[in-house]
C-alpha positions in Angstrom: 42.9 36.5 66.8 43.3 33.3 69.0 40.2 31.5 69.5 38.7 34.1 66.8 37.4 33.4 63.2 36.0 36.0 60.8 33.0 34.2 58.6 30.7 35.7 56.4 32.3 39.4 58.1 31.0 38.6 61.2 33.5 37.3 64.4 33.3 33.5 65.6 35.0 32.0 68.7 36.2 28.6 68.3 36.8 26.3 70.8 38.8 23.2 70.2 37.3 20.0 71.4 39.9 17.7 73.5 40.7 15.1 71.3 39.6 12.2 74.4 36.2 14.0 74.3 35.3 14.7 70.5 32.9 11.6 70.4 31.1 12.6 73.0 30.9 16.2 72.2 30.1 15.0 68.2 32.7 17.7 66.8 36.1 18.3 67.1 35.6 22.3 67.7 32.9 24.6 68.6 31.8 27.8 67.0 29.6 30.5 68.7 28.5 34.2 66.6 30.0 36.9 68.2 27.4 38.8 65.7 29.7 41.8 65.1 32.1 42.7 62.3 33.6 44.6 64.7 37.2 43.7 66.1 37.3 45.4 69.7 33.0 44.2 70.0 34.4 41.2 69.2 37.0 41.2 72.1 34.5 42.6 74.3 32.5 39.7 74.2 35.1 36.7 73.4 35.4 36.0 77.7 31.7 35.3 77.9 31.6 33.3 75.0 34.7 31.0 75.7 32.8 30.3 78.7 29.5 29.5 77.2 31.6 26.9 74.8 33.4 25.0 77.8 29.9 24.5 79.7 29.5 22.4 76.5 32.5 20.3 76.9 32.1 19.8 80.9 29.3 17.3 80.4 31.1 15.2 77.9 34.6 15.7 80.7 32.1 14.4 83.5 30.9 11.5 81.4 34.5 10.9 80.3 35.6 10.0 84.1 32.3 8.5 84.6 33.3 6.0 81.8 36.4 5.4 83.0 35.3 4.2 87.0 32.6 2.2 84.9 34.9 0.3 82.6 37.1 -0.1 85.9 33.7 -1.2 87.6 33.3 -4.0 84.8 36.7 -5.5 84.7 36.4 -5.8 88.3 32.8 -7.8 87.5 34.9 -10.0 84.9 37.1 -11.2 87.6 34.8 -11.7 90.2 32.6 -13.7 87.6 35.5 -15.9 86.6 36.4 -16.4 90.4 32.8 -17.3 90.9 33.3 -20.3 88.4 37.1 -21.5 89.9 39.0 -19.3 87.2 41.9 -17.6 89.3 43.0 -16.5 85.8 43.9 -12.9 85.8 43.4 -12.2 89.9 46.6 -12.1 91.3 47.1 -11.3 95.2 49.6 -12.6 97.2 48.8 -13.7 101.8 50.7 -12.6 104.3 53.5 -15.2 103.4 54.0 -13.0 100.2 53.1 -16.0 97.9 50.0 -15.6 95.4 46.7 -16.9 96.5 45.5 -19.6 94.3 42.1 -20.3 95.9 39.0 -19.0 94.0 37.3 -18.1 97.3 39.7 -16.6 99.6 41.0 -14.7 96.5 37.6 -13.4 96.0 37.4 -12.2 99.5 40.4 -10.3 99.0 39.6 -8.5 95.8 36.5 -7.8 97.5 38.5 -5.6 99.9 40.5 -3.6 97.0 37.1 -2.9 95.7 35.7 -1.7 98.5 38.9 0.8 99.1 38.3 2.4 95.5 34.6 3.0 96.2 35.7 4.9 99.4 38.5 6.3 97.2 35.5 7.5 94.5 33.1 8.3 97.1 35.7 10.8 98.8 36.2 12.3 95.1 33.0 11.7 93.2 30.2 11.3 96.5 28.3 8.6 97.3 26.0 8.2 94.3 29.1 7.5 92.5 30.7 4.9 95.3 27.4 2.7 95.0 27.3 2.8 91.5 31.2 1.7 91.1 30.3 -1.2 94.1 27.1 -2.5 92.0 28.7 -3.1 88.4 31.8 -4.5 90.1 29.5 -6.8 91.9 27.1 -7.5 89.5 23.7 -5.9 91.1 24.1 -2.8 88.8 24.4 -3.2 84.8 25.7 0.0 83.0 22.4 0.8 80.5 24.0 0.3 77.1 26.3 -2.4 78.1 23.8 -4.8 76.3 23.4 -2.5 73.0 26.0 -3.6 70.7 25.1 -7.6 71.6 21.2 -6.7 70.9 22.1 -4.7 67.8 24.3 -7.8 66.7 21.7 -10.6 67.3 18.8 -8.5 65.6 15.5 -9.1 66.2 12.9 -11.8 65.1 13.9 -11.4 61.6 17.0 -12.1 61.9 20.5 -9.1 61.4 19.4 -5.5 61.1 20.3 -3.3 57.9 22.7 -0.8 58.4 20.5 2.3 58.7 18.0 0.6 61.5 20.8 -0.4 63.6 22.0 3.2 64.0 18.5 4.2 64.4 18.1 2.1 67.5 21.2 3.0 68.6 20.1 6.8 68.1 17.2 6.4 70.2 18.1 4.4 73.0 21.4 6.5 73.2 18.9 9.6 73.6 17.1 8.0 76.2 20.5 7.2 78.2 21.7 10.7 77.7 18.2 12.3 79.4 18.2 9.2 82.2 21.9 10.6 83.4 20.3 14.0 83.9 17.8 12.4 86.3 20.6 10.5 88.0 19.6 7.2 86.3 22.5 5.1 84.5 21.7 1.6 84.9 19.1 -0.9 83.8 17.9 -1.6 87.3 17.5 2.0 87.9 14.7 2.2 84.6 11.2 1.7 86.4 7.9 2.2 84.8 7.9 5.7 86.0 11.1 6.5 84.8 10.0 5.0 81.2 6.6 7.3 81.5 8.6 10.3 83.0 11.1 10.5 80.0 8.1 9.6 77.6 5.8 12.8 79.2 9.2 15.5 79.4 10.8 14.5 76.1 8.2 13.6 73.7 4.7 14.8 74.7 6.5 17.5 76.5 8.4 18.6 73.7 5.4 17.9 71.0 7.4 15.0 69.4 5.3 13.9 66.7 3.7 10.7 67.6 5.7 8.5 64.8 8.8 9.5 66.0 7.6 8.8 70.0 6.5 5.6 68.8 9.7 4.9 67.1 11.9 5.8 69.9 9.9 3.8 72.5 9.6 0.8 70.6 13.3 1.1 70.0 13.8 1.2 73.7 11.1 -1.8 74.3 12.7 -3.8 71.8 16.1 -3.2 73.6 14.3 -4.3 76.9 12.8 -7.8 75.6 16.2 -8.9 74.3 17.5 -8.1 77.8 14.7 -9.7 79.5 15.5 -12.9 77.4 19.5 -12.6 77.5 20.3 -10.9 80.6 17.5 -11.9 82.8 15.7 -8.6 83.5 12.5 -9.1 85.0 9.9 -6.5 83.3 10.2 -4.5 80.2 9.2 -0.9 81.6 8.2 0.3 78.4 5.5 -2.0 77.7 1.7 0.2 77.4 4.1 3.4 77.0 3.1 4.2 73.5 1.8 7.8 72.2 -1.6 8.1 70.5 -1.2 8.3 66.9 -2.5 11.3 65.3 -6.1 11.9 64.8 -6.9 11.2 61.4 -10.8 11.6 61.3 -10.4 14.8 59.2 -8.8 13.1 56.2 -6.1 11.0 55.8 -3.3 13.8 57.0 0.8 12.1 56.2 -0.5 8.7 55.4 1.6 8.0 52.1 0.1 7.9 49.1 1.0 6.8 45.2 1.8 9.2 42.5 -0.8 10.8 40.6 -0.5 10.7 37.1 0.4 13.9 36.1 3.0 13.6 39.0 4.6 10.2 36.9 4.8 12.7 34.0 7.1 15.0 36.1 8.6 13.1 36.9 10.0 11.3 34.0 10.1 14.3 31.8 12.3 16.1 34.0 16.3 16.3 34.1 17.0 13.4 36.1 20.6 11.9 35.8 20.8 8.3 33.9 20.8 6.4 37.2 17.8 8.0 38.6 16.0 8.1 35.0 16.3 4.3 34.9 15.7 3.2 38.7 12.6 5.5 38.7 11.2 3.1 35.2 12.0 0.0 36.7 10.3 1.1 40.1 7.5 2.1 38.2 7.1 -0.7 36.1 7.9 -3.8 38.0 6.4 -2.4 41.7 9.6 -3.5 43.2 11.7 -1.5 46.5 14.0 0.2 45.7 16.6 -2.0 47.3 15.3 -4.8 45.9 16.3 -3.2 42.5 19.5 -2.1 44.4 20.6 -5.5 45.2 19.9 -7.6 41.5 23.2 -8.0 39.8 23.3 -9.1 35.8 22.5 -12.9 36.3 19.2 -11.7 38.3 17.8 -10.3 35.2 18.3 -13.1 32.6 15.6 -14.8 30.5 13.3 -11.5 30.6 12.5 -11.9 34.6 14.2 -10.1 37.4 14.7 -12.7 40.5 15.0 -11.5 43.8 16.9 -13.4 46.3 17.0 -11.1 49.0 14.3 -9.3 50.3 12.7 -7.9 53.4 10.3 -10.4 53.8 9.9 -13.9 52.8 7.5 -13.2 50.4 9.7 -10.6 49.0 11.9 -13.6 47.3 10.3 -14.1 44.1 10.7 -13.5 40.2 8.9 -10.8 38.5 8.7 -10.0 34.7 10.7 -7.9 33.0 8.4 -5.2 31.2 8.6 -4.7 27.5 9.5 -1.0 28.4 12.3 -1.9 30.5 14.1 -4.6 27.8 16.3 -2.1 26.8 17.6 -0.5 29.4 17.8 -3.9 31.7 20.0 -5.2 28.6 22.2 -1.7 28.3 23.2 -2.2 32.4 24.0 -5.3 31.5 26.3 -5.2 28.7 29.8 -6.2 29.2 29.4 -7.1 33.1 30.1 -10.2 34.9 27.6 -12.4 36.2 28.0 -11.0 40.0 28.3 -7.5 38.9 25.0 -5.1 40.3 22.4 -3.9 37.6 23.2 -0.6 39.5 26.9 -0.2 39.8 27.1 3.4 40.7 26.6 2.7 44.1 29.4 0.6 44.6 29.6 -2.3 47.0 27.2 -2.7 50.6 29.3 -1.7 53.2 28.3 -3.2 56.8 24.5 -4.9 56.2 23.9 -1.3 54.8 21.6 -0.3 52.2 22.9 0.2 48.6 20.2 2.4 47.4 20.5 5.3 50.0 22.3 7.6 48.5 20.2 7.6 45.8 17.0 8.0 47.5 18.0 11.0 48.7 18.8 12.5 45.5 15.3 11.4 44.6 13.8 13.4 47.0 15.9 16.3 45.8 15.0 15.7 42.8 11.0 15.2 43.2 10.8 18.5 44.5 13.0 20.1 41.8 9.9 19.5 39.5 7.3 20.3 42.2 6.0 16.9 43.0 5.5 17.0 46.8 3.0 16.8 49.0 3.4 18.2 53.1 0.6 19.8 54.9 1.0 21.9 57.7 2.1 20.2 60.9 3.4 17.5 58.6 6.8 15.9 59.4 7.3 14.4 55.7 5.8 14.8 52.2 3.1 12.3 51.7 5.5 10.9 48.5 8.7 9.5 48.5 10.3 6.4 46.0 8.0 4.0 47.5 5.3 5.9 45.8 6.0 4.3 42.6 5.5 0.7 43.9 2.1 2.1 45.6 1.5 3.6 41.9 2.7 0.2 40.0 0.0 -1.5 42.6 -2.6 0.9 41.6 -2.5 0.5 38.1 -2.6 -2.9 38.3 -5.8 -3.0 40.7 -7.1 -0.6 38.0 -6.8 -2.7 35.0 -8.5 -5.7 36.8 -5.5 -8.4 37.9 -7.0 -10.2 41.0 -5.4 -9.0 44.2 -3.5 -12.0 45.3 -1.4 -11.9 41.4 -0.6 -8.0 42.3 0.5 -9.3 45.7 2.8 -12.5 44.3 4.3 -10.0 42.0 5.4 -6.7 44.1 5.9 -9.9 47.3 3.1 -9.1 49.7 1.0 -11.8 51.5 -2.2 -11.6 51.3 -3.1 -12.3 54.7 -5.2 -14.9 53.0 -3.7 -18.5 53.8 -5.3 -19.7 50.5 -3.9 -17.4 48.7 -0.1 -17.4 50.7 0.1 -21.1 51.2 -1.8 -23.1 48.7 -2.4 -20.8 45.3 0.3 -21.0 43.0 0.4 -17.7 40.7 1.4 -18.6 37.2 4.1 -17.0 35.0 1.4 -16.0 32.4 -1.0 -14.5 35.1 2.7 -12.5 37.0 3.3 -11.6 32.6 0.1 -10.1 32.4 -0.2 -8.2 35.7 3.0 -6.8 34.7 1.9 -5.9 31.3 -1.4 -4.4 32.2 1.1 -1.4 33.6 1.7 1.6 31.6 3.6 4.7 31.7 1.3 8.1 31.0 
């Protein structure tokens, strides 16, 4: 039975994953149906299989000694670098009188020769593709293309720090683009032309009939990537600029644009078996038009006096105080009870880890539970249902358009601008008018 499992009656192999090259591989074993229940069938075909399971693993063992030359290749660039600025610190080669060299440039000159013996060394082992790449991150004409990722991802963008989940999104992406650039021989950021931007974006996304959000998403991940390099690192041109899919033709209706809840969908919704946590963050969605990570982040001193204050929010606009509803007095004062000042509305989800979002887990089991009572809404070739929990803010907004309240109240309430610079710089909305707009809100 080595390197077989029996599940569900029918024969596995398993392969374990060398512990060096899990991360790369994403698992720590591989599995493979031998789709039999029979033992000698099973036998039979274990050979073939093994063998289809370690053409898995050779990548990720190629990579593995790829990474090692490049991390080699780098600390080799560190020391030149330092030597460059009159920093012998680290660099130690002794002259023909067998005592160290302590000038920058002569020291230089010699590691220059060490380097050059590996590259033959790696070019005898690995060819010459390998040799030049080792010789141009050691000298600093070659840059390894994610050196730069975890310094991008740490800066952020224009808004400042990245939440948790869009940080491994970028990382996702421009990690997929680096994975298909190796298999094209491309590993560096000098070797990333315009055609190697518009051949990856014609093989792997139209190619492969990537829906044109997602295409979008992962070259604007990679452009972003490339501006912060252009301005940090002093890349010249940002390859992916003009490389952007069509969106999806929408002159035959309005196909996954998101919408709000319908009515009878509210009803559902609320009448269904939703746990206490969901019950009440789906009410004070609904009747305050706020995100839900905005609700997410307000602790018991955010929701004092009958308003709910939000000091951190995805925009600046988003920092504002909106009133509590009448319908939400009790159960704002029941989360409440007994807790310190600092303590979140919404305990259950325990303390933000890493910049990440509070309310995630719970917005998954929202969408479990939305189509548990049949509210959804996915049309064929459709990546996502047209409602999700931001419908309820979409709905709140409604209803309030609906009953009359002028556009730039609903907008100082759920913390839009306007667009307006009357409206976003100069008006001043008024408790009584953000009360009202509030008020004019009702459950079905």
């Amino acid at each position: 039975m080595r390197n077989l499992e029996i599940r569900y009656r029918t024969y596995f192999v398993v392969l374990s994953v060398p512990r060096p090259l899990r991360a790369k591989v994403g698992k720590a074993k591989l599995l493979k149906s031998l789709q039999t229940d029979d033992y000698r069938v099973a036998r039979a075909r274990l050979h073939g299989a093994l063998a289809d399971l370690q053409r898995r693993i050779d990548p990720a063992r190629v990579m593995d000694t790829a990474g090692k030359r490049e991390a080699a290749a780098l600390a080799w660039r560190g020391t030149l670098a330092r030597l460059d600025g009159g920093d012998v610190t680290g660099a130690y080669v002794t002259g023909p009188d067998g005592k160290p060299i302590t000038d920058a440039r002569q020291l230089r000159s010699e590691l220059a020769i060490i380097i050059d013996e590996h590259a033959q060394d790696i070019e005898a082992g690995h060819g010459a593709d390998a040799a030049e790449l080792f010789s141009g991150i050691a000298y600093g004409t070659a840059t390894p293309l994610l050196l730069h990722v975890d310094d991008w991802l740490k800066e952020g963008g224009i808004k400042g720090p990245l939440n948790g989940r869009t940080t491994d999104q970028y990382r996702a992406d421009v990690g997929r683009f680096a994975t298909w650039a190796a298999t094209i021989g491309v590993s560096t950021i000098e070797g990333v032309t315009e055609a190697v931007a518009g051949r990856y974006v014609t093989a792997e996304l139209v190619g492969k009939q990537v829906h044109p959000g997602t295409g979008n998403r992962r070259i604007s991940a990679c452009s972003a990537y490339w501006r912060w390099i252009r301005k940090r690192a002093g890349v010249k041109a940002n390859p992916w600029a003009g490389q952007s899919l069509a969106k999806a033709n929408g002159r035959h209706g309005d196909g996954d644009k998101k919408r709000p809840f319908a009515n009878n969908e509210v009803s559902a919704l609320l009448a269904g078996k939703a746990d206490a946590e969901l019950a009440d963050a789906m009410r004070i969605a609904a009747l305050s038009g706020m995100r839900l990570e905005e609700i997410y982040r307000l602790t018991t001193a955010d929701c004092a006096d009958g308003w709910f204050r939000l000091r951190v929010a995805k925009t600046s606009a988003g920092v504002r105080r909106v009133p509590v509803h009448a319908a939400l007095t009790a159960i704002v004062a029941r989360r409440c009870k007994d807790k310190a000042a600092d303590a979140f509305l919404f305990s259950e989800a325990g303390a933000p880890k890493d910049n990440r979002e509070r309310s995630a887990a719970v917005s998954k089991r929202f969408g479990r539970y939305r189509q548990s009572v049949h509210v959804h809404d996915r049309g064929d070739g459709v990546r996502h249902s047209r409602v999700d929990f931001h419908s309820w803010r979409r709905w709140f907004i409604t209803q309030a358009r609906n009953a009359g309240i002028d556009r730039a109240v609903v907008a100082a309430v759920v913390g839009h601008e306007t667009g307006n610079i009357t409206d976003d710089v100069y008006a001043r909305v008024s408790d009584d008018a953000r009360i009202a707009c509030v008020a004019s809100v009702r459950l079905p």
